[in-house]
C-alpha positions in Angstrom: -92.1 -84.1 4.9 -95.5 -84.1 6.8 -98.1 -81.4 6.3 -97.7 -79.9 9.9 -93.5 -80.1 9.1 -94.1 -78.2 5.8 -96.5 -75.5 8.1 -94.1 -75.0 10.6 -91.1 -74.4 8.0 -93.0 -71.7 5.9 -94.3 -70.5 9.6 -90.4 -70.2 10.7 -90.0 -68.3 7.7 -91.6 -65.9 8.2 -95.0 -66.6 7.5 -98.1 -66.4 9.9 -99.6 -69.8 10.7 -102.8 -69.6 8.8 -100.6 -68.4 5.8 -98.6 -70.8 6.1 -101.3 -73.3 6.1 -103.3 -71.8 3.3 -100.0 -72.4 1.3 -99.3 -75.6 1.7 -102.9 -76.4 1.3 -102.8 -74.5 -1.5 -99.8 -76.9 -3.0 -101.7 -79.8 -2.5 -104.8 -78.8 -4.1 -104.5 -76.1 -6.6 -106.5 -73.9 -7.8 -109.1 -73.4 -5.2 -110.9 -70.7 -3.6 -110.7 -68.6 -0.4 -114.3 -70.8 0.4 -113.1 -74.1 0.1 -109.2 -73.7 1.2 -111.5 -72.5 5.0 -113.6 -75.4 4.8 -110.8 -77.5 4.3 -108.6 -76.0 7.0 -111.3 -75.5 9.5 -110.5 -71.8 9.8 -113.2 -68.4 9.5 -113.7 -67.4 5.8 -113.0 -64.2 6.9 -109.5 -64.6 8.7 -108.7 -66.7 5.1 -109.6 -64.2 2.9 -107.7 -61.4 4.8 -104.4 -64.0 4.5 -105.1 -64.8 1.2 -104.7 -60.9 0.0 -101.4 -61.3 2.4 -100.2 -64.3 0.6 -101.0 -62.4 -2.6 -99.1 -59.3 -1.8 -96.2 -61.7 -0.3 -96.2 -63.1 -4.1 -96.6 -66.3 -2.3 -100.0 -67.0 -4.1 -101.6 -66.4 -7.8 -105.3 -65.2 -7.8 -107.2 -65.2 -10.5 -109.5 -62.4 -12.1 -113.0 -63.1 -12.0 -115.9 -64.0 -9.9 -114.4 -67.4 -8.3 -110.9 -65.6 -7.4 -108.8 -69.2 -7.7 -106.2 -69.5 -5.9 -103.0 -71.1 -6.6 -99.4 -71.2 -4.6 -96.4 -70.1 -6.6 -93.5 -72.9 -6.7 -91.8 -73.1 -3.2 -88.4 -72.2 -5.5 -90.1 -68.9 -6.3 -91.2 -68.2 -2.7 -87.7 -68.9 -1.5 -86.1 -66.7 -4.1 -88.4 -63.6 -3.2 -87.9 -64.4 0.7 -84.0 -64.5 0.0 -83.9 -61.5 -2.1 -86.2 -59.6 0.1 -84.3 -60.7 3.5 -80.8 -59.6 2.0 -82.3 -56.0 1.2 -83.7 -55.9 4.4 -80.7 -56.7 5.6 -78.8 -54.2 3.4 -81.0 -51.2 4.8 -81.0 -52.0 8.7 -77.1 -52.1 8.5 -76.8 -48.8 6.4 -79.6 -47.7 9.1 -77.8 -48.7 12.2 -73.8 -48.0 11.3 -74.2 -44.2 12.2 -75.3 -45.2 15.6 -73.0 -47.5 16.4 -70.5 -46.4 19.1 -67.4 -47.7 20.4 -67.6 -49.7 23.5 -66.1 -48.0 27.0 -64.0 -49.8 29.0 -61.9 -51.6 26.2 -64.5 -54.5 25.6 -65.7 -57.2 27.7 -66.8 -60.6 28.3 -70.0 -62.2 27.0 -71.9 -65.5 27.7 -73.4 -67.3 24.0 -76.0 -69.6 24.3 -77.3 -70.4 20.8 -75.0 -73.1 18.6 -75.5 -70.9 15.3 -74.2 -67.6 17.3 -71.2 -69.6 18.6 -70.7 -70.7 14.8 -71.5 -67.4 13.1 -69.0 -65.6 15.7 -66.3 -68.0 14.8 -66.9 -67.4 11.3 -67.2 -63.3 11.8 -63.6 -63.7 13.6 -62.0 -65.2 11.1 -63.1 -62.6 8.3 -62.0 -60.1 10.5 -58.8 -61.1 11.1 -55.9 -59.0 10.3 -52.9 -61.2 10.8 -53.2 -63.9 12.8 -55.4 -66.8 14.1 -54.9 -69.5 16.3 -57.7 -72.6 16.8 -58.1 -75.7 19.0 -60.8 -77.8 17.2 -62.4 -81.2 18.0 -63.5 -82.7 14.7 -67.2 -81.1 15.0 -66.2 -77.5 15.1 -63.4 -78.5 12.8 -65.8 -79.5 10.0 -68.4 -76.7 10.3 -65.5 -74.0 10.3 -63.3 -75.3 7.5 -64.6 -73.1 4.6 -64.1 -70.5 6.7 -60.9 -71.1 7.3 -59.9 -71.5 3.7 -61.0 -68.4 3.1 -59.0 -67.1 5.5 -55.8 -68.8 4.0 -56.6 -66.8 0.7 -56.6 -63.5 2.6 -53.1 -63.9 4.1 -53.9 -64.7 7.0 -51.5 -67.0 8.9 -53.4 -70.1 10.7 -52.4 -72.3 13.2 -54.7 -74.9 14.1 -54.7 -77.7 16.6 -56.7 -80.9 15.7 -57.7 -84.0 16.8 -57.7 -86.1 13.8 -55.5 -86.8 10.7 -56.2 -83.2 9.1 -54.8 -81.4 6.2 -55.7 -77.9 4.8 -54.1 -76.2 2.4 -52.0 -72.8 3.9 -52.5 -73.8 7.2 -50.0 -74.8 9.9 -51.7 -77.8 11.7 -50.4 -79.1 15.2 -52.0 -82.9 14.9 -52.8 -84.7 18.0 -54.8 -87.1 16.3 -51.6 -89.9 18.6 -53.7 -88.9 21.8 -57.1 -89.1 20.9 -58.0 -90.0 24.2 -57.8 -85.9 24.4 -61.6 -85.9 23.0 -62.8 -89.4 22.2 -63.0 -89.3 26.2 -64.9 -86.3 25.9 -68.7 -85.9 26.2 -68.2 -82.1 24.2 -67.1 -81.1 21.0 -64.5 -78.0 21.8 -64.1 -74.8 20.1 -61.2 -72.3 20.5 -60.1 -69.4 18.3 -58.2 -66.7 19.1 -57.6 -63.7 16.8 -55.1 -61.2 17.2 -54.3 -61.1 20.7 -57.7 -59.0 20.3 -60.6 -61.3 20.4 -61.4 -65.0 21.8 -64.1 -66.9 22.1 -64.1 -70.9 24.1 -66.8 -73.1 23.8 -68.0 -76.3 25.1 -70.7 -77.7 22.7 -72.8 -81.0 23.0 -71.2 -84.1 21.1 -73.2 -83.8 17.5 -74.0 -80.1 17.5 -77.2 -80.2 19.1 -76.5 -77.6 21.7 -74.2 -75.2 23.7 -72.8 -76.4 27.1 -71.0 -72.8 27.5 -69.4 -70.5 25.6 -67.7 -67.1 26.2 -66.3 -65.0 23.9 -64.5 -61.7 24.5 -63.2 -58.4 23.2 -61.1 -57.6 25.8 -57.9 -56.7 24.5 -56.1 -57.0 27.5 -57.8 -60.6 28.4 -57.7 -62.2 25.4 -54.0 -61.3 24.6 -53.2 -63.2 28.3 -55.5 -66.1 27.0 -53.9 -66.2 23.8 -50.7 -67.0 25.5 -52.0 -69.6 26.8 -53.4 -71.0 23.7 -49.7 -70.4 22.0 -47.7 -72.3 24.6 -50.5 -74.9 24.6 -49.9 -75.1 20.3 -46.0 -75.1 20.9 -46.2 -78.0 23.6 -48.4 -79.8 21.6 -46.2 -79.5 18.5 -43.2 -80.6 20.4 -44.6 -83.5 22.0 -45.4 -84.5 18.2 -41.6 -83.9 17.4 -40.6 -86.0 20.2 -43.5 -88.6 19.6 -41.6 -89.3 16.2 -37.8 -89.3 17.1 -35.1 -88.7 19.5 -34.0 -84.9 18.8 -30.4 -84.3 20.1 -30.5 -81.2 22.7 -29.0 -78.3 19.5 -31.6 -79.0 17.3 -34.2 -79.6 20.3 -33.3 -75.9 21.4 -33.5 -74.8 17.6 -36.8 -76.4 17.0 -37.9 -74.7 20.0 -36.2 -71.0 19.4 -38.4 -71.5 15.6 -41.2 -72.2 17.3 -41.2 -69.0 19.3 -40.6 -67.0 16.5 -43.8 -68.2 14.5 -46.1 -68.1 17.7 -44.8 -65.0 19.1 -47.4 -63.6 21.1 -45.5 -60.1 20.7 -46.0 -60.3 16.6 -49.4 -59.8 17.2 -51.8 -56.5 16.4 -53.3 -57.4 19.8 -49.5 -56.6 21.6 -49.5 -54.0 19.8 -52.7 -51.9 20.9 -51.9 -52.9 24.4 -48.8 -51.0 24.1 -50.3 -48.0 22.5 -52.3 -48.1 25.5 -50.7 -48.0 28.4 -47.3 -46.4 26.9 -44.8 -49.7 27.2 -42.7 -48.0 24.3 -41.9 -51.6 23.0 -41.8 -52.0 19.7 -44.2 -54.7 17.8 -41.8 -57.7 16.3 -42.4 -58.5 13.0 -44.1 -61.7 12.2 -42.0 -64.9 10.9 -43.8 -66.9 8.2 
């Protein structure tokens, strides 16, 4: 990694730019003092002293006692650590700050617009941990890959998964509709695409560039009411796809077809789901929840 690289990492990090240039200067040429590290870096003694004490207090930087004050950067392991450890109980109080004044949204949710790759990921990955029952997925290989874990995890909760993929796939727990006969479906696609739906309560579609390196569109939505219609959608689009696969490998006769079928319906239910349910403790249907068929 370059010098300027290793400046604009510890700089992204949360470091100001001349700290983080007295730091890696500081890992190149250790011990030295706040005169020479300003000569060297072409900035005001003054300005490099004032960042040094920062760097110090940051416990980014050793100075010695004495008349030369040496300075010397601490091992970037160290500096991580601290950062980590300090970010996660920053972290700890802003939530414990924030969760008193956190009220629920009027209106019965609505639809939001994502532009950053890593919010699109992280909200998939939120989704999933708060899933109650049931989650249903349409991944291209990309999205597949970075949400697997997360997946898994969910599979040790109990949760029931359904996923659609695009390429010879196999995960433990999870009931996977393979497509990976018609990969025309993405190989033809300039976009990686990303669909989860969670309950009949949240969804969240997304059209991402070819490699991860950004997000064409994505919406995602708490709508209760919208994303149980969606998800509708995305369960007759999972039964299609899993009996075109059915019929892909052999002629069914027409009494097991419509038994395949009736199963099918059963496990993708759309009226098993917590999502039904909350719509029908809202407007007053009086119709019962089914249960879920595993």
């Amino acid at each position: 990694m370059s010098r300027t690289l290793a400046v604009d990492a510890f700089e992204q990090l949360g470091l100001s730019r001349l700290e983080a240039e007295i730091y890696v200067y500081l890992l190149e040429n250790p011990p030295s003092t706040g005169y020479r590290i300003a000569k060297a870096i072409g900035r005001s003694k003054t300005n490099v002293y004032q960042a040094v004490e920062g760097l110090a207090a940051k416990g980014a930087i050793l100075v010695s006692e004495g008349e030369l004050r040496l300075c010397t950067a601490v091992s970037p392991e160290e500096l991580l650590d601290q950062m980590e450890r300090g970010f996660k109980d920053r972290k700890s109080l802003a939530l414990s700050e924030v969760r008193s004044l956190i009220r629920p949204q009027a209106g019965g949710g609505g639809i939001y617009r994502i532009s950053s790759l890593d919010q699109v990921y992280e909200r998939a990955r939120r989704m999933l941990r708060e899933c109650e029952q049931t989650v249903y997925l349409d991944l291209y290989p990309g999205p597949l890959s970075q949400l697997r874990p997360a997946i898994e995890e969910a599979v040790k909760r109990g949760i029931n998964v359904f996923a659609e993929v695009y390429e010879p796939t196999e995960i433990e727990g999870v009931t996977v509709i393979d497509r990976a006969q018609l990969p025309s479906l993405w190989t033809d696609w300039p976009v990686d695409v990303l669909v989860i739906f969670v309950d009949g309560r949240q969804h969240m579609i997304a059209f991402l560039e070819r490699g991860g390196g950004r997000v064409h569109d994505a919406f995602w939505s708490d709508s209760a009411m919208f994303s149980w219609a969606y998800g509708i959608y995305v369960i007759s689009d999972l039964v299609l796809a899993g009996l075109t696969k059915q019929l892909a490998d052999r002629d069914i006769p027409p009494d097991e077809l419509r038994e395949y079928l009736r199963s099918l319906s059963k496990k993708f239910g759309a009226d098993t789901l917590p999502g039904y349910g909350d719509l029908n403790d809202t407007f007053g249907w009086g119709i019962p929840k089914k249960p879920i068929e595993k």
